[in-house]
C-alpha positions, -999 to +999 in steps of 0.1 A: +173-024-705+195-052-690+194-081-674+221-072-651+255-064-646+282-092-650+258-115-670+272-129-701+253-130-734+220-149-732+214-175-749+180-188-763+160-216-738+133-239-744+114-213-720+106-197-757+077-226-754+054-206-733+044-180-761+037-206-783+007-217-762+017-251-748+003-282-752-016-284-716-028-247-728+092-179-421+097-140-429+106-122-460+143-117-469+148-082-456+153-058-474+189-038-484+171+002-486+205+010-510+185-016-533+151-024-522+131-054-531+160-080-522+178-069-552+212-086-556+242-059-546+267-051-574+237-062-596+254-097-602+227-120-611+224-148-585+237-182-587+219-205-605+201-182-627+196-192-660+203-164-687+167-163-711+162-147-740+147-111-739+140-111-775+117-136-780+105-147-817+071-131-825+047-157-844+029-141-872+000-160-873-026-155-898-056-152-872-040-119-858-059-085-854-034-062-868-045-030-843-028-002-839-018+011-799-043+042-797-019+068-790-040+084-765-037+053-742-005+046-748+029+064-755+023+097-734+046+109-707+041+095-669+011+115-656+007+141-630-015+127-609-040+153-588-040+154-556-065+127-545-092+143-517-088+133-484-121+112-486-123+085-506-098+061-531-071+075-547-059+072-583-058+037-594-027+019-614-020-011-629+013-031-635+013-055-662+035-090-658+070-082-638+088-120-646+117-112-624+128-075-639+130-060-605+150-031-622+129-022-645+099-027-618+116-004-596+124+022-625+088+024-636+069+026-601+094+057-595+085+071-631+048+070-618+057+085-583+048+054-566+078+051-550+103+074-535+142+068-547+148+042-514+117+025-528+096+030-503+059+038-510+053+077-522+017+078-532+000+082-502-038+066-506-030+055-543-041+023-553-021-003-571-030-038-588-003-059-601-020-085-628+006-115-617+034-134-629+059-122-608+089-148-614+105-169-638+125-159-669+138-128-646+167-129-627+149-118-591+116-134-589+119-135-552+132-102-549+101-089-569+075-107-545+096-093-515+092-060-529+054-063-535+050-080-500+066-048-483+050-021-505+012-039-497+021-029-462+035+005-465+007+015-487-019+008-463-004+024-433-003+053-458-044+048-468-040+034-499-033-002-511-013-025-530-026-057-540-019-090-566-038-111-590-030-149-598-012-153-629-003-187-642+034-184-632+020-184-596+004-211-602+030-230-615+062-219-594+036-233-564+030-267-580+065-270-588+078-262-551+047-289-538+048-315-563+079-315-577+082-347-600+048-358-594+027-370-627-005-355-637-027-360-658-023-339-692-038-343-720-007-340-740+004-368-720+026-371-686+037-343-671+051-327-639+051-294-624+084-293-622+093-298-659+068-273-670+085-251-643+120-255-658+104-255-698+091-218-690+117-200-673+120-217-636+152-198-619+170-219-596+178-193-576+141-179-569+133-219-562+159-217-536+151-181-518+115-195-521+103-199-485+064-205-469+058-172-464+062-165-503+038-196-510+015-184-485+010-150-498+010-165-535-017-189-530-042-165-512-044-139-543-078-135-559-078-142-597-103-117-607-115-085-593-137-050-604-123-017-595-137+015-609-152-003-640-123-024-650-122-060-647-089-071-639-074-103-643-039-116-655-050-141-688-068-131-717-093-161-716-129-170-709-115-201-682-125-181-655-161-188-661-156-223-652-149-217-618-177-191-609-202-172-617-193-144-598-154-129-589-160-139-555-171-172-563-139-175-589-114-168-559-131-188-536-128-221-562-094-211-568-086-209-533-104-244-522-083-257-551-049-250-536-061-256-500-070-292-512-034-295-527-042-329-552-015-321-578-046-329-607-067-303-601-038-278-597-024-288-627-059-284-643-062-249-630-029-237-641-035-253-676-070-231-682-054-205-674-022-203-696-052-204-722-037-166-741-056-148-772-094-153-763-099-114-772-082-108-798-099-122-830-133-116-846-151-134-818-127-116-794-152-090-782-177-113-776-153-136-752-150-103-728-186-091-728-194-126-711-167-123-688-180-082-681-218-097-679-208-124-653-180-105-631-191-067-635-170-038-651-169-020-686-132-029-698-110-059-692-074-047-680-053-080-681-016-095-690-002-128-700-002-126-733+023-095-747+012-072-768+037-077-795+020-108-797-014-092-799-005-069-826+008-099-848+046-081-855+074-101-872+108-111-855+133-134-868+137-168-852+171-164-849+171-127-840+196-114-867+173-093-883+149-084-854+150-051-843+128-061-811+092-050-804+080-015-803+055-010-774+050+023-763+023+016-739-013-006-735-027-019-761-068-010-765-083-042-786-118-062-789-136-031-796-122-008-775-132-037-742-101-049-732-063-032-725-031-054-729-009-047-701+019-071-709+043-046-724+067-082-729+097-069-709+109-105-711+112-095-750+132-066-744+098-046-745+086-027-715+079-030-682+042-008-683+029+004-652-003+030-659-031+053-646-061+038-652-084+049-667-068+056-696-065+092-715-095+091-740 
């Protein structure tokens, strides 16, 4: 996979901070049908975009639960879907963190049959949950958004859906586009929005496409929601309970958090929730049967955190001698509880859009 045609080598940022758990851890562009989702003709990236690195070190940290992807739930060909009956919800899939790849976005909803080659919706009364982080690091965060805007519309004229979580790069792209250079309070010390922003992949170009139509849409996604027994929600941390006891009464704080727009609490929400790796260690299956107990469902689905990550592989800090990560599909962890959907596409991984629920 590339990062588009005409861009030169990439280079290694100081976006590689974000896996590293940091310290505080009006109408749409329309749309070209030859390329939908806003995509950039030619495939030139845009200007201003800042090359990142796709291959980004793996930690090996002691504390990792070296599990193996179940093959059943992960590696197998796209599925034939059934036809769905003409009463009731259709199949149900999930897309695991996008970060600007609109490419590969575009390459895997086809493989599913989601959309048709124009990229228009294909799947009839399908339903479809993206778990967040749509920009930053990517070359077309905007483009990606656009896409998802327009597919959320033809999937319901069609009787199905497509719908968003808040993930933390929503969260952050928004406080960088209202508060800019504004210091919060951090307990690692001053910080801004905007610096975090840059520090973790922030493309100029997607800051300057940005309009209020995109922040509008962005700030009114729920953070957690229960479909057909899985709990679905973008980071792999128990933060959540702090803001409700219940999903609706998480999305309701969240949402009276951005509505009050003080740059503190913001920044306070987006820190909890870059909080990564609450599953995956002894006390791992614990952490999601309190999150199943307060918000409903059997199995957490969620992203954030990549699964390379998860499964504690080795890469090279300077890349010489890594061969990149090998993820075939979700990864099944914490006791069979919760499914990694972050296949780390910004890591040269992949881009995983699935059926859920998974082949047993």
């Amino acid at each position: 996979m590339t990062q588009g045609a005409g861009q030169g080598p990439v280079v290694r940022t100081a976006t590689l901070r974000d896996f590293r758990v940091p310290p505080y851890a009006q109408v749409p562009v329309q749309n070209d049908l030859a390329h939908p989702g806003n995509a950039f003709p030619g495939g030139e990236p845009p200007e201003g975009y800042t090359p990142t690195e796709r291959d980004l070190p793996v930690i090996n940290r002691g504390d990792t639960v070296q599990v193996t992807v179940d093959p059943a739930g992960a590696a197998a060909p796209a599925p034939v879907t059934e036809p769905a009956p003409e009463s009731g919800p259709g199949p149900l899939y999930v897309v695991g963190d996008v970060h600007g790849y609109l490419d590969e976005l575009l390459d895997a909803l086809r493989r599913q049959g989601l959309i048709d080659a124009e990229g228009r919706w294909a799947a009839g009364n399908a339903r479809l949950w993206f778990l967040g982080d749509f920009t930053d690091r990517g070359p077309d965060g905007i483009g990606v958004i656009d896409l998802v805007m327009r597919l959320s519309a033809e999937a319901a004229a069609s009787g199905g859906y497509c719908k968003a979580l808040m993930g933390n790069h929503e969260l952050l792209l928004i406080g960088a586009k209202r508060f800019g250079d504004t210091p919060v309070n951090s307990g690692a010390g001053t910080a801004t929005f905007q610096a975090a922003w840059l520090l973790n992949g922030g493309q100029k170009s997607d800051m300057d496409r940005l309009q209020d139509v995109h922040l509008q849409w962005m700030s009114r996604l729920d953070a957690v929601v229960e479909e057909d027994g899985h709990l679905l929600l973008h980071s792999d941390t128990t933060a959540y309970l702090e803001y409700g006891s219940t999903a609706e009464d998480v999305n309701e704080t969240v949402h009276e958090i951005l509505t009050r727009n003080d740059a503190d609490e913001c920044w306070d929400l987006f820190r909890k929730l870059t909080k990564r790796f609450a599953f995956r260690d002894d006390s791992g299956p614990q952490a999601v049967r309190e999150l199943l107990a307060a918000y409903g469902g059997q199995r957490v689905v969620h992203g954030h955190s990549p699964i390379p990550y998860l499964l504690g592989e080795v890469g090279s800090e300077d890349g010489e001698d890594s061969t990149g990560p090998t993820v075939e599909g979700p990864h099944v962890y914490a006791d069979g509880l919760a499914i990694a959907m972050d296949g780390g596409v910004t890591m040269a991984g992949k881009l995983l859009v699935v059926q859920l629920p998974l082949p047993t």
